[in-house]
Phi, psi and omega in degrees: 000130188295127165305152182261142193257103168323110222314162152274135218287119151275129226225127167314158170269015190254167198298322179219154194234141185284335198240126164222134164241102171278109175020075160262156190204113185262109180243156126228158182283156185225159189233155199264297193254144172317312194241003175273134177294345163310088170238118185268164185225135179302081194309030197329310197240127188228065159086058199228151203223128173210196145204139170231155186275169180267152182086010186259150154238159199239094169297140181209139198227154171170163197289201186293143174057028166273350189107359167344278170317298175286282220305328178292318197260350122333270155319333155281326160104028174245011169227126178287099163337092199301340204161122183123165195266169183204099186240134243201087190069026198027025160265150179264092188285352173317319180270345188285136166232165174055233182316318182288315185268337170302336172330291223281331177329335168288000172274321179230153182208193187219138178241139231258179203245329187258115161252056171243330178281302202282018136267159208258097220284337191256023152279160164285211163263286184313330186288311166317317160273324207278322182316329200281315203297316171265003182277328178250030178091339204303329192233031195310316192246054179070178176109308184342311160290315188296321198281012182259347194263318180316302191292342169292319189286328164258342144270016148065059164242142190274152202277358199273340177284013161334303202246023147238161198278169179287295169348337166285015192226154158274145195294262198345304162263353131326306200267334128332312180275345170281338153326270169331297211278341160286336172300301222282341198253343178079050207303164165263344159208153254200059184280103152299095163308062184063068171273356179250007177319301171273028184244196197244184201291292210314333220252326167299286191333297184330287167294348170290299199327299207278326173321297209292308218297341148327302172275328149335326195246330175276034178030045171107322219280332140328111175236159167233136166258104186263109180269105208204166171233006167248116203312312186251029151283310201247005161278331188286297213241019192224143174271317156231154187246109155228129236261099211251143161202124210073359230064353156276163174278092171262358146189154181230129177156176197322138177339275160330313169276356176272326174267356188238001187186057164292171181206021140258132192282006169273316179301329154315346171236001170293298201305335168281356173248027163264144181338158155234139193279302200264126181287351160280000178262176190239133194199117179286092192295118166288104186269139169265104172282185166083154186232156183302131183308176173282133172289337174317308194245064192278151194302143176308177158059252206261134189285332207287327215287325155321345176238353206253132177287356177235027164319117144253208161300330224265318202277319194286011199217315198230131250243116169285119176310182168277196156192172189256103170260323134231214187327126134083348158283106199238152196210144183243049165228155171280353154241036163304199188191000000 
């Protein structure tokens, strides 16, 4: 099996990136047989490279089981990184443990895709904002109910329901109070996990809304990685878009130019199976044959090459670099153009 070559880092255009990730990498192990010493491993996160800027949000789609999910809870540090860096302020949160890493827990936080789990069913709402308050200090010198009322009001929740539990919410304001509760340590990013993934669309529209206008009032100081598999949910609200499959990155750049001028032939069949709003247009559903290879066993040269409709020889051997095909646009095929 052709060794895998590491990406090449595509790096924002803004001056400094609140997020920078270097050839991380997630395996875990599985064992076939009980008792065999032989043990292989799942490659969920296989050597991916980023940055996100600050005040940015970085989309990032792909199908079900590309690795989506472990890199955001990675990156948080709720999953152990097998190797690569994760720098946060150009500290490497990746080495932190115990005290040193709950410190830092206060830069970054998550807001989680189910809000019906990640709440605590035997908390209130204030115990739930407020725990976070008290983990770091915050409200060392009072203030606690004003600043859990504060934070209701802007996720536009009336603040008296402070003292009821969750089974009392519409899955939306659950996910308001998961907000709220991401809010509340005051972080510099934010990894959304699918957070509108359950909820029904008006209820989606709602929380897309209410993120940018979040970031919008925390004036740039706020970045997100929005995690996500519907394409044009993450064109709406990401500044760049990047595209994950097998656990690699295969392609990245400006929103717009990723859904209107892709130049990986996998972002090419996402994009042709996303809905069309006018039933008079026309749009040539690109079919993958073939199911996603195993992460255990992932295929030599290009993980994609087994599905992708423009394979050559070229592909089944040698591992495609990210490479720069134009501006801020980067891709991980041997014939993008």
């Amino acid at each position: 099996m052709t060794t895998a070559a590491p990406q090449t880092t595509a790096r924002p255009q803004s001056a400094g990136a609140t997020l920078s990730v270097r050839n991380l990498k997630v395996h875990f192990p599985v064992r076939r047989r009980m008792f065999s010493r032989t043990r292989e491993f799942v490659n969920a996160v296989d050597g991916v490279s980023f940055d996100v800027g600050r005040g940015e949000t970085l989309g990032l789609v792909g199908e079900s089981g590309c690795g989506k999910t472990t890199l955001g809870r990675a990156i948080v540090k709720l999953i152990q990184p097998t190797s690569g860096e994760i720098l946060l302020d150009g500290q490497n949160i990746a080495e932190l443990q115990g005290v040193e890493l709950r410190k830092k827990r206060r830069k970054f936080q998550m807001i989680f895709q189910d809000p019906y789990n990640s709440l605590d069913p035997r908390m209130t709402v204030s115990e739930i904002i407020g725990e976070a308050l008290d983990i770091h200090g915050l409200a060392a010198n009072g203030g606690r109910t004003q600043r859990i009322e504060e934070l209701l009001n802007t996720v536009g929740l009336d603040p008296i329901y402070a003292q009821r539990y969750p089974h009392e919410f519409s899955g939306g304001q659950r996910q308001r109070i998961g907000i709220a509760r991401a809010l509340a340590v005051e972080p510099e990013l934010i990894v959304c996990d699918e957070p509108v993934s359950a909820l029904d669309v008006s209820v989606q529209a709602q929380i897309i809304n209410l993120l940018q206008d979040l970031q919008s009032r925390a004036g740039g100081k706020v970045s997100y990685l929005f995690i996500a598999h519907d394409l044009a949910v993450v064109e709406h609200i990401s500044q760049r878009i990047m595209v994950m499959y097998l656990g690699r990155i295969v392609e990245i750049g400006p929103a717009k130019s990723v859904v209107r001028t892709p130049k990986h032939p996998y972002t090419e069949a996402l994009i042709s199976a996303v809905p069309v709003v006018d039933p008079d247009a026309k749009r040539s559903r690109i079919m993958l044959p073939g199911e996603i290879p195993s992460p255990i066993n992932p295929p030599s040269g290009c993980p994609f090459h087994t599905r992708c409709p423009i394979a050559q020889t070229q592909c089944q051997t040698e591992v495609p670099e990210l490479r720069q095909i134009s501006e801020r646009h980067w891709a991980a095929c041997h014939f993008a153009k």
